[in-house]
C-alpha positions as CSV (number, residue, x, y, z in Angstrom):
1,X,0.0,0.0,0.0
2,X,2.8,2.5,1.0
3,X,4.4,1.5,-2.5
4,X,1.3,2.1,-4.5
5,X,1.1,5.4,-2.5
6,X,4.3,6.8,-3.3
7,X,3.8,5.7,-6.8
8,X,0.8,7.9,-6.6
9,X,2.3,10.4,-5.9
10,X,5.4,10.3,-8.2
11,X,3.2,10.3,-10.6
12,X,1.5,13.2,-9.6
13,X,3.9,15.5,-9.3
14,X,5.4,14.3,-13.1
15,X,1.8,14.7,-14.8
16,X,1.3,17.9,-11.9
17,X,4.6,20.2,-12.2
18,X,4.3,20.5,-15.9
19,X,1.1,21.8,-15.8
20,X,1.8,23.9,-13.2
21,X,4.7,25.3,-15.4
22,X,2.8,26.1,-18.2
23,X,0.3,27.6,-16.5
24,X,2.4,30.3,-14.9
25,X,4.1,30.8,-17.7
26,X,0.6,31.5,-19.4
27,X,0.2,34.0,-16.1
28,X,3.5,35.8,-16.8
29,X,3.1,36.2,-20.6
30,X,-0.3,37.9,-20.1
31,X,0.9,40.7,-17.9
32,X,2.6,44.4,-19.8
33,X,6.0,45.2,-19.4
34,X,6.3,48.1,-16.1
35,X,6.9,51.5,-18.2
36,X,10.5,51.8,-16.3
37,X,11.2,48.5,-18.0
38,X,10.1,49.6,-21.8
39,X,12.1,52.8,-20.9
40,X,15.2,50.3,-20.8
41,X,14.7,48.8,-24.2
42,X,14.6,52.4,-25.6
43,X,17.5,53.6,-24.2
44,X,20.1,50.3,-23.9
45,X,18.9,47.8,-26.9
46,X,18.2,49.6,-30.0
47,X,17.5,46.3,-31.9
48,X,13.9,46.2,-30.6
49,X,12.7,49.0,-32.1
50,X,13.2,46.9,-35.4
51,X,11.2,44.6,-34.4
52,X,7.1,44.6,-36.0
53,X,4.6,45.4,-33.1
54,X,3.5,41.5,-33.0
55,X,7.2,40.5,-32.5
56,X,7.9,43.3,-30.1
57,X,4.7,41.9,-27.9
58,X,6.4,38.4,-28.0
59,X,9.4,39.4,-27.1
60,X,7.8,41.3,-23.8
61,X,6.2,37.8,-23.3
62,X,9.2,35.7,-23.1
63,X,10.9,38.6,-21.4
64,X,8.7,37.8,-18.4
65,X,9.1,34.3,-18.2
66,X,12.8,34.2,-18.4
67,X,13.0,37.1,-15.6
68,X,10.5,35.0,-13.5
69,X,12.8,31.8,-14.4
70,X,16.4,32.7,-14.3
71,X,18.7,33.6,-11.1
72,X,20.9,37.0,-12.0
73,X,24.2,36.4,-9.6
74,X,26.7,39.2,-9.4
75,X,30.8,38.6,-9.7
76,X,34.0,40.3,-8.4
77,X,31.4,42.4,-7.0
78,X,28.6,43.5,-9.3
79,X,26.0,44.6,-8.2
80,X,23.0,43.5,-10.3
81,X,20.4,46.1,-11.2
82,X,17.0,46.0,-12.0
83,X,18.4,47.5,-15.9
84,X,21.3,44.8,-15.7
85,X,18.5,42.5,-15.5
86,X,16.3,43.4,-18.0
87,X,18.6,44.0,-20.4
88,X,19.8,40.9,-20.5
89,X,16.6,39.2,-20.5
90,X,15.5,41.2,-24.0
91,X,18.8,40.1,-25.9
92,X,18.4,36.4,-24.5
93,X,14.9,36.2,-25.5
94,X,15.7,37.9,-29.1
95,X,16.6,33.8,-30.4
96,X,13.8,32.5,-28.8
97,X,11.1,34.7,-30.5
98,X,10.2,32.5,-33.1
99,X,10.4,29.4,-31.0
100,X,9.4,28.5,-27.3
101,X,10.2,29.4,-23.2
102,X,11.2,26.1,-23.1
103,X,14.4,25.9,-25.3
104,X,16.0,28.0,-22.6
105,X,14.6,25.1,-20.0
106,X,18.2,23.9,-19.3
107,X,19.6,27.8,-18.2
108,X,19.3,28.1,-14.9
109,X,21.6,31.1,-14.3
110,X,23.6,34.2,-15.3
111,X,26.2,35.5,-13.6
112,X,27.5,38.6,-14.5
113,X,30.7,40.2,-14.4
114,X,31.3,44.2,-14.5
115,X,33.5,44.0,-17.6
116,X,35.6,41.0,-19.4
117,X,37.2,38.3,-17.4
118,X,40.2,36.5,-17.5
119,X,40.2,32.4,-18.2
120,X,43.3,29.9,-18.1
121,X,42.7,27.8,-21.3
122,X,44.3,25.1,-22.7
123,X,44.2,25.9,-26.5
124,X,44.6,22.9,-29.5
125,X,44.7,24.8,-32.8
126,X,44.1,22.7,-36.1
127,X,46.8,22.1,-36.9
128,X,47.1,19.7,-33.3
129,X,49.8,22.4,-31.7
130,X,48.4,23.0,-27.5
131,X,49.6,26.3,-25.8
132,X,48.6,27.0,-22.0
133,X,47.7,30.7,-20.9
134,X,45.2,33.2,-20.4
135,X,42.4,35.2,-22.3
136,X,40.1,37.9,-21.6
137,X,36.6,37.1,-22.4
138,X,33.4,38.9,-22.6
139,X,30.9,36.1,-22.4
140,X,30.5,32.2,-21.9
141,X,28.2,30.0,-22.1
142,X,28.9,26.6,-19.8
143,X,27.0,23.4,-20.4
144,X,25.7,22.8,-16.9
145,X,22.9,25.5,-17.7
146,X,25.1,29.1,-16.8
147,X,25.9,31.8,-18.9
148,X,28.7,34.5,-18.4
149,X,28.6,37.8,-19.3
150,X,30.7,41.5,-19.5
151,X,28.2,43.9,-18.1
152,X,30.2,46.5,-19.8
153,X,30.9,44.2,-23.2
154,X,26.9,43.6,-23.0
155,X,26.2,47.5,-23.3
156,X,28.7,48.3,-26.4
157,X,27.7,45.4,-27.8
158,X,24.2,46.4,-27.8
159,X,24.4,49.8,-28.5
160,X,25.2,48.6,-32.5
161,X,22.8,46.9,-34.0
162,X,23.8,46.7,-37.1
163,X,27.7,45.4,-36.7
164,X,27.3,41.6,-36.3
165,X,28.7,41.5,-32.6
166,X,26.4,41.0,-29.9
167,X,28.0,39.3,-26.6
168,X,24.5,38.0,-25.3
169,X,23.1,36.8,-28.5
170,X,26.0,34.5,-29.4
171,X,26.1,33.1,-25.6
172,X,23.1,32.1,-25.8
173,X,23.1,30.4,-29.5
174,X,25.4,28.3,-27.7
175,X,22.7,27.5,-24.9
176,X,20.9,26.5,-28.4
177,X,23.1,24.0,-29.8
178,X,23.9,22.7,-26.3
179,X,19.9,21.8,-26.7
180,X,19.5,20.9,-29.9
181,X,23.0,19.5,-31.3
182,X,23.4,22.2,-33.8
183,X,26.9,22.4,-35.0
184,X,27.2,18.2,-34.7
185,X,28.8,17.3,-38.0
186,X,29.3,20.7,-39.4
187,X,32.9,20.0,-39.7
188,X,32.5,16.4,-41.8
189,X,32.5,16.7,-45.6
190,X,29.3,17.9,-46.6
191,X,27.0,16.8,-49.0
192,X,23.3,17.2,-49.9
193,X,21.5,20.4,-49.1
194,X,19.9,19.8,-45.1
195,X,21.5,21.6,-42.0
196,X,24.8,20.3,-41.3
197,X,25.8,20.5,-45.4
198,X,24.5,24.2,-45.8
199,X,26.7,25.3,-42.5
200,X,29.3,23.1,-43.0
201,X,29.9,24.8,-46.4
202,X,30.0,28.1,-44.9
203,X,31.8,27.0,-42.4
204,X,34.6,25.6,-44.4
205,X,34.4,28.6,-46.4
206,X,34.9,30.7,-43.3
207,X,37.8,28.9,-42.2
208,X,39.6,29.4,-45.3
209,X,38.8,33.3,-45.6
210,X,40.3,33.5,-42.2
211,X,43.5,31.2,-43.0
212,X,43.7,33.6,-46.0
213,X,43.6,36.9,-43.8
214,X,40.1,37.6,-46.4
215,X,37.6,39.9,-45.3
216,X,34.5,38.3,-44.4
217,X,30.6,39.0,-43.1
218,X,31.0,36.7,-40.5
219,X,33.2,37.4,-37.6
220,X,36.2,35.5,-38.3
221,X,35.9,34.2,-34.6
222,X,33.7,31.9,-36.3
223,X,36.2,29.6,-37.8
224,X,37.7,28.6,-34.4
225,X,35.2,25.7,-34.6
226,X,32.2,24.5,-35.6
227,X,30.2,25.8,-32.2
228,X,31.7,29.4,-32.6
229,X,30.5,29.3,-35.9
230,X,27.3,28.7,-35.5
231,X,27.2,31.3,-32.6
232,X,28.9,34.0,-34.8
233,X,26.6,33.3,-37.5
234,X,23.4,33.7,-35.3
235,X,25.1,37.2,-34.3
236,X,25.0,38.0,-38.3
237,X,21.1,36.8,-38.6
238,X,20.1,39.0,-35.9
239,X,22.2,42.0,-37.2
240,X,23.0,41.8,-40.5
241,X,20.5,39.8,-41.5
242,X,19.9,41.6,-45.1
243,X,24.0,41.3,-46.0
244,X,23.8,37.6,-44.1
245,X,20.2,36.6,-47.0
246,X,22.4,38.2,-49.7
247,X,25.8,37.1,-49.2
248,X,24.9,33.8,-47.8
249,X,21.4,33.3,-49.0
250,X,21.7,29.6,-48.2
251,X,23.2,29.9,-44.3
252,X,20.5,32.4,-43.9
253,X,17.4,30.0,-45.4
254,X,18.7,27.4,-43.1
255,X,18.8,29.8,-39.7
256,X,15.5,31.7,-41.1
257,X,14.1,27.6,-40.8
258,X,15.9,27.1,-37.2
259,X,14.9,30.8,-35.7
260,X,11.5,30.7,-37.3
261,X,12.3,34.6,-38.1
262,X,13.0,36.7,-41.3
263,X,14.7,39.2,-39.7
264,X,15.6,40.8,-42.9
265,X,12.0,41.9,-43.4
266,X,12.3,43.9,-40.5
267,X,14.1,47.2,-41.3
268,X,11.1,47.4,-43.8
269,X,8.3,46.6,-41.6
C-alpha cells in the first residue's frame, strides 16, 4: 500500500509540475512590461525597435518568463540592477522569439561580471599544436545551464545593431546547440543540401577566408570551430540579417528555418 502510494504520488507530481509550469508561464506572458522596463529597451537595446509590433509583444512575453525563471548572480562584486536585468533578459529572448520558453529550460543562471574576465585555457589549434595561458573574455556559455557575461561588453555590444557583434546573442546560440545538437557534424565533408551541409559549407568557407587573412561578413571568430560558428553566425542573422540573406542566402534560409524569423523583413516593416 505504501508502494502504490508513493507511486501515486510520483506520478503526480510528473503529470502535476508540468502543468503547473505552463500555467504560470501563461500567467507571466499575459501581464505588460512596467513603463521603467520599456524605458530600458529604448534607451540600452536599439534592436527592438526593429522589431514589427506582433514580435515586439512576443518578445515582452518571453521577457517575463525568463525574468521570473532565471537567477541574476553578481561577480567580483557586481551589483545587479533592475536595468542589468532586463537588459539581458531582452537580448536572450531575441533567439527565442520564433520558438518557445522552453528551449531555454536547461539555463538556470547568469552570472554577471562588470566588464571581461580572465580564463586559463588550454588551446589545441588545427593544426594539433596545445599552448597554455590566459584570455580575456566577454561572455560564456557553460554546459551545466550558466551563462557569463561582461556587463560592460553587453552594453557596447548592444548599443550597435547593425555590426554583427552581440556578446548576449552569441552566448546564448550556444545555450541552443547545447539543446538541440546544432553544430554536430558541421565540420564532416558535406553533402546534400539539409543543416549540417549548408553550414558546413560556410563553415569551411569561413575557415579558409580566415586562414587567408580575407575579409568576411562573418566574424572571423567563427572559424575557431564548428560551435563558434554557428554562434557568430546567429550574431550575423540577428544583425546583419539583409547582408547575411544576400551574401549567404543559403546559411541564412537554413537559420530563417531554425529561428522561425525573417529578420531581414524587419528594417522594412
Amino acid at each position: 500500500m505504501l508502494l502504490l502510494i508513493l507511486t501515486v504520488l510520483v506520478l503526480a507530481v510528473l503529470v502535476g509540475r508540468p502543468l503547473w509550469v505552463a500555467r504560470q508561464r501563461r500567467r507571466l506572458r499575459a501581464q505588460p512590461l512596467p513603463p521603467f522596463w520599456l524605458r530600458i529597451l529604448q534607451r540600452r537595446v536599439p534592436l527592438v525597435a526593429r522589431l514589427p509590433a506582433p514580435l515586439q509583444a512576443t518578445l515582452h512575453a518571453r521577457m517575463r518568463v525568463f525574468l521570473a525563471d532565471k537567477a541574476f548572480i553578481g561577480c567580483r562584486g557586481l551589483e545587479v540592477t533592475e536595468e542589468m536585468r532586463v537588459t539581458v533578459a531582452a537580448l536572450a529572448c531575441l533567439p527565442i522569439l520564433g520558438r518557445d520558453d522552453s528551449d531555454y529550460d536547461r539555463v538556470r543562471q547568469i552570472l554577471l561580471y562588470p566588464d571581461a574576465f580572465v580564463v586559463r585555457l588550454r588551446h589545441q589549434d588545427r593544426a594539433g599544436v596545445v599552448s597554455d595561458g590566459e584570455e580575456a573574455r566577454a561572455g560564456e556559455s557553460w554546459h551545466e545551464g550558466q551563462v557569463v557575461l561582461s556587463w560592460a561588453d553587453t552594453l557596447d555590444s548592444a548599443a550597435v545593431p547593425d555590426d554583427g557583434y552581440n556578446v548576449v546573442i552569441h552566448e546564448f546560440a550556444h545555450q541552443l546547440d547545447d539543446a538541440h545538437g546544432l553544430s554536430v557534424d558541421l565540420e564532416a565533408p558535406p553533402s546534400g543540401h539539409d543543416w549540417a551541409a549548408v553550414l558546413g559549407e560556410a563553415y569551411h568557407r569561413l575557415v579558409d577566408a580566415a586562414d587567408r587573412d580575407a575579409a568576411t561578413l562573418l566574424d572571423p571568430y567563427g572559424a575557431t570551430d564548428p560551435c563558434e560558428f554557428f554562434a557568430v553566425a546567429s550574431e550575423a542573422f540577428f544583425e546583419q540579417a539583409a547582408q547575411l540573406a544576400e551574401g549567404e542566402p543559403a546559411l541564412y534560409a537554413q537559420l530563417q528555418r531554425f529561428y522561425r524569423l525573417d529578420p531581414a523583413r524587419w528594417a522594412a516593416a
